[in-house]
mmCIF file as gemmi writes it, N, C-alpha and C atoms, coordinates in Angstrom:
data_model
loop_
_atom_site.group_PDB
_atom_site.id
_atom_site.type_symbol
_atom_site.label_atom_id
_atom_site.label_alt_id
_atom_site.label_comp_id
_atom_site.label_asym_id
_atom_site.label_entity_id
_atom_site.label_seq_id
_atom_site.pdbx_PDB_ins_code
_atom_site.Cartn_x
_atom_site.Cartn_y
_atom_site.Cartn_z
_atom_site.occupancy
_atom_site.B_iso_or_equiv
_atom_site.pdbx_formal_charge
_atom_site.auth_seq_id
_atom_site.auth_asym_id
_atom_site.pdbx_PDB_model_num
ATOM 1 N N . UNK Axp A 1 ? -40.331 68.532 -71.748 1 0 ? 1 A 1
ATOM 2 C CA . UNK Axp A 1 ? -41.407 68.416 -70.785 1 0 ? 1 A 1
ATOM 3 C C . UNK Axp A 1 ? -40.891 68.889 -69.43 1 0 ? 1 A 1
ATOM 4 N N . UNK Axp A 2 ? -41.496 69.392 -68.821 1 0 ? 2 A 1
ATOM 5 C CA . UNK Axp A 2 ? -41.132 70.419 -67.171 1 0 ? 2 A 1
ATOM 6 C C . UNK Axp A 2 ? -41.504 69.071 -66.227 1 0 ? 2 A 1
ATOM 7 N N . UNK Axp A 3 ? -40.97 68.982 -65.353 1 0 ? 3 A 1
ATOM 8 C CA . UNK Axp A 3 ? -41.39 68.58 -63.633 1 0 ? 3 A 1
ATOM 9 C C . UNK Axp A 3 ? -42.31 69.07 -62.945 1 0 ? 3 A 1
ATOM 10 N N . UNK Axp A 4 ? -42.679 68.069 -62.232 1 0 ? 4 A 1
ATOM 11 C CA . UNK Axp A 4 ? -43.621 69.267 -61.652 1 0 ? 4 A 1
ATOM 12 C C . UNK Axp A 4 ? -43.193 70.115 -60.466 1 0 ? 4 A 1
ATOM 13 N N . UNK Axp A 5 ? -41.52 70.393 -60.349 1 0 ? 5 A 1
ATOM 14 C CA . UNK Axp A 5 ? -41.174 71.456 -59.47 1 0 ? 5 A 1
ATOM 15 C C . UNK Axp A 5 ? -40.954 72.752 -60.375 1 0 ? 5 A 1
ATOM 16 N N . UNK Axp A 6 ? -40.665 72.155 -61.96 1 0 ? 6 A 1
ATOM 17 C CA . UNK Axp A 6 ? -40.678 73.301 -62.51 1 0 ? 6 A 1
ATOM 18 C C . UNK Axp A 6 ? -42.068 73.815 -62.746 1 0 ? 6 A 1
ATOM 19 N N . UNK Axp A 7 ? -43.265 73.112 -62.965 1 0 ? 7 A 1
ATOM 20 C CA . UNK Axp A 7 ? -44.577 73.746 -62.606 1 0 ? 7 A 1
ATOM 21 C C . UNK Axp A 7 ? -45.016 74.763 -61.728 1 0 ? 7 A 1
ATOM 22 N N . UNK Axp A 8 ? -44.632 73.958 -60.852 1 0 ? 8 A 1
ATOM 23 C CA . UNK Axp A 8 ? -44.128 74.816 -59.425 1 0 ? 8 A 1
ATOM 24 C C . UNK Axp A 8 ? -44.132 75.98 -59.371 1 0 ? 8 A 1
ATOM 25 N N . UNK Axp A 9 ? -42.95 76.132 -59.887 1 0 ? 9 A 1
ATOM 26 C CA . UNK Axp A 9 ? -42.408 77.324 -59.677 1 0 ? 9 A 1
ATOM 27 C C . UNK Axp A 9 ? -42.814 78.796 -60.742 1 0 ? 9 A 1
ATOM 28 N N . UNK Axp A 10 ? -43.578 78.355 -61.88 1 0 ? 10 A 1
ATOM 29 C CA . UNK Axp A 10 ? -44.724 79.155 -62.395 1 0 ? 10 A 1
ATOM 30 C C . UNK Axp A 10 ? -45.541 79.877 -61.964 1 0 ? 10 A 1
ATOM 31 N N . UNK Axp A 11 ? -46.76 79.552 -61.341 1 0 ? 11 A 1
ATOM 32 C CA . UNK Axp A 11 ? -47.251 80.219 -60.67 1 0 ? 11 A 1
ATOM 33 C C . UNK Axp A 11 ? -47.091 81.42 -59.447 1 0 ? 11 A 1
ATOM 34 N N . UNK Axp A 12 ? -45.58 80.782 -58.898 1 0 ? 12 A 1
ATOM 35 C CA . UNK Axp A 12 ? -44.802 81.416 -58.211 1 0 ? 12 A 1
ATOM 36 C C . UNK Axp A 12 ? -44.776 82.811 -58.322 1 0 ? 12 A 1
ATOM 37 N N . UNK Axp A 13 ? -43.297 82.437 -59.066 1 0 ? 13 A 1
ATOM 38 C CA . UNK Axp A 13 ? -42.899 83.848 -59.87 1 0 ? 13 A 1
ATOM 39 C C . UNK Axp A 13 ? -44.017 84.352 -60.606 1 0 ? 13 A 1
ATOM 40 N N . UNK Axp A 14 ? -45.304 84.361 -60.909 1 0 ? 14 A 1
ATOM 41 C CA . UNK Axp A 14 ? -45.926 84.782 -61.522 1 0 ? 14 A 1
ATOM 42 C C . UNK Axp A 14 ? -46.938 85.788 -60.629 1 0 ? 14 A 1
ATOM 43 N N . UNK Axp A 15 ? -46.396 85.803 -59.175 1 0 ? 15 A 1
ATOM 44 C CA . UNK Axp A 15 ? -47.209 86.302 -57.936 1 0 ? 15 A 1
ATOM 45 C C . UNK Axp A 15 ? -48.502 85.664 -57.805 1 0 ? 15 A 1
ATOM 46 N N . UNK Axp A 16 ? -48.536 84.378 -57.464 1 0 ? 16 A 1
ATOM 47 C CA . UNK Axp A 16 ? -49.411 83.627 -57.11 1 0 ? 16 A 1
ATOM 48 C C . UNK Axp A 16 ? -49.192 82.067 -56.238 1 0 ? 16 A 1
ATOM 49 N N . UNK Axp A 17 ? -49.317 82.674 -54.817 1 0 ? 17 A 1
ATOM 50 C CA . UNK Axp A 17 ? -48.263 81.416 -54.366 1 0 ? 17 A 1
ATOM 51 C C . UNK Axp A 17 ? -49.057 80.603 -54.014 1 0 ? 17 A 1
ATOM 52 N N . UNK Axp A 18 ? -50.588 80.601 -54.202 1 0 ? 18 A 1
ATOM 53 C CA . UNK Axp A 18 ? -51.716 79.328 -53.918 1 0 ? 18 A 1
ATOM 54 C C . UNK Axp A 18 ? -51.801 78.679 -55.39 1 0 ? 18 A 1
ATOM 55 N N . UNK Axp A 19 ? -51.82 77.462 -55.433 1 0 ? 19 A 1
ATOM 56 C CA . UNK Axp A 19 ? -51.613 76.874 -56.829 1 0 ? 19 A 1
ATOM 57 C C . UNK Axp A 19 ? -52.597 75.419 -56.138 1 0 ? 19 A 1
ATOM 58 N N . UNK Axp A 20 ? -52.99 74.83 -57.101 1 0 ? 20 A 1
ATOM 59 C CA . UNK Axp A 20 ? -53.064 73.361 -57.336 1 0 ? 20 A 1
ATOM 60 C C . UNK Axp A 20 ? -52.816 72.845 -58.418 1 0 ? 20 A 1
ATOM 61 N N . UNK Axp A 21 ? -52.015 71.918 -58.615 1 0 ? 21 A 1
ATOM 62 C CA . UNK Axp A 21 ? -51.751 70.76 -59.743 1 0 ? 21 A 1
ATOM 63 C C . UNK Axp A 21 ? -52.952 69.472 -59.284 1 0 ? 21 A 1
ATOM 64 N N . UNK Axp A 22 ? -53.398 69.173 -60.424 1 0 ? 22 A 1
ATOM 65 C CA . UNK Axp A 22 ? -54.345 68.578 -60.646 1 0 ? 22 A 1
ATOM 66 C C . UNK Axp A 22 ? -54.301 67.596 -61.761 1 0 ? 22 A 1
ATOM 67 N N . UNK Axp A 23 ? -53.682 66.534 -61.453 1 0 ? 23 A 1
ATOM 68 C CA . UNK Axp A 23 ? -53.325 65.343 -62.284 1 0 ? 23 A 1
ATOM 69 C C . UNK Axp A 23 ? -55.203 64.188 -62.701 1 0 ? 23 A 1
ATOM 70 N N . UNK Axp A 24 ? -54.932 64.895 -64.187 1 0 ? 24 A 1
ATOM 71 C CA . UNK Axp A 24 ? -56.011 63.677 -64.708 1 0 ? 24 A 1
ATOM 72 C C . UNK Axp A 24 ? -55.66 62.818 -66.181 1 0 ? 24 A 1
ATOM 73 N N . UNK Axp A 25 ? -56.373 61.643 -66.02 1 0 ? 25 A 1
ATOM 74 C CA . UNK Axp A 25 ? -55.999 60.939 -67.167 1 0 ? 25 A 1
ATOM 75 C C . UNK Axp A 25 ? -56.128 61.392 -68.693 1 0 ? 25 A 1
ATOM 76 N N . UNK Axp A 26 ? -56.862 62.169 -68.833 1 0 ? 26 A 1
ATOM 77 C CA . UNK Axp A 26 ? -56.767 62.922 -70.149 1 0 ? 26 A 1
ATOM 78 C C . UNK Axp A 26 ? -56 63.856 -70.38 1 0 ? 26 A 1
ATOM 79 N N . UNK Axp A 27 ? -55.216 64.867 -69.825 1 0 ? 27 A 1
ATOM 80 C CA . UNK Axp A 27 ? -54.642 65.462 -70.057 1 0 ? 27 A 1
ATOM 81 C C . UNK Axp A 27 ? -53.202 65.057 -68.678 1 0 ? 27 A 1
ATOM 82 N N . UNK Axp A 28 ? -52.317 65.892 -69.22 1 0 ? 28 A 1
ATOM 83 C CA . UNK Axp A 28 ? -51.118 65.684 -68.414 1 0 ? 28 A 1
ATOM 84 C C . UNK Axp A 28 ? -51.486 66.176 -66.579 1 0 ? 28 A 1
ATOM 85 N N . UNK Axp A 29 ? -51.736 67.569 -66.409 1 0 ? 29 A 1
ATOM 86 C CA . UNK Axp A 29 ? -52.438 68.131 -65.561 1 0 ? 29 A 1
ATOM 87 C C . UNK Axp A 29 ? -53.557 69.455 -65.708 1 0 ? 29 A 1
ATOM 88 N N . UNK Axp A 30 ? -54.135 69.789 -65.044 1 0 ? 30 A 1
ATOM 89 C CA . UNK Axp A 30 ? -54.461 70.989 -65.282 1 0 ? 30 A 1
ATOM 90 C C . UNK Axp A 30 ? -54.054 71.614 -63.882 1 0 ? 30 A 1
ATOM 91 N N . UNK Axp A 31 ? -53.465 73.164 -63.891 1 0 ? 31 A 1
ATOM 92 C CA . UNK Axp A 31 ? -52.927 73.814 -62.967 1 0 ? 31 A 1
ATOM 93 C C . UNK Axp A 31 ? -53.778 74.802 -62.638 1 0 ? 31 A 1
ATOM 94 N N . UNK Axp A 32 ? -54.357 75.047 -61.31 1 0 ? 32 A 1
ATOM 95 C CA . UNK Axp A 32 ? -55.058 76.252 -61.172 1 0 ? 32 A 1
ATOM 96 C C . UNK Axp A 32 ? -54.275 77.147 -60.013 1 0 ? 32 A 1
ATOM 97 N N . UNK Axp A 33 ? -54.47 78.598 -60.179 1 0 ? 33 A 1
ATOM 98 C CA . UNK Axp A 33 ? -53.111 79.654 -59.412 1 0 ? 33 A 1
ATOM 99 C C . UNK Axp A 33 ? -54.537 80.553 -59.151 1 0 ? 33 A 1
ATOM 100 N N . UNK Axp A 34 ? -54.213 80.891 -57.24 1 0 ? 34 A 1
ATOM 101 C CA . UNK Axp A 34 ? -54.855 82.131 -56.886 1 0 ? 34 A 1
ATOM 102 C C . UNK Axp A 34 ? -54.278 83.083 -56.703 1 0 ? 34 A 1
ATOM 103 N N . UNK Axp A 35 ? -54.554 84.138 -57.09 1 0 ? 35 A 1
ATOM 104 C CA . UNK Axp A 35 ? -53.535 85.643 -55.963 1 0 ? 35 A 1
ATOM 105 C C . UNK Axp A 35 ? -54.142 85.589 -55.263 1 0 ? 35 A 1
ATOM 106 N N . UNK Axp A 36 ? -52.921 86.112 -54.491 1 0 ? 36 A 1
ATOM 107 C CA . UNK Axp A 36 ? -53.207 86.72 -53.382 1 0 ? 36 A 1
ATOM 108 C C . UNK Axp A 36 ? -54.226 87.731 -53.242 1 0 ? 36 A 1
């Protein structure tokens, strides 16, 4: 299971440095990533 700095850092490197983690009780999180 990842951290959520390793979450983090997904979106990142993925060229997308606007992200939200979004913690809900049914699932672990859901992550949403904007480009730039």
């Amino acid at each position: 299971e990842r951290t959520e700095l390793e979450w983090k850092n997904i979106p990142e490197k993925g060229g997308s440095p606007r992200y939200r983690i979004i913690k809900i009780p049914a699932l672990q999180c859901i992550i949403e990533s904007y480009p730039e």
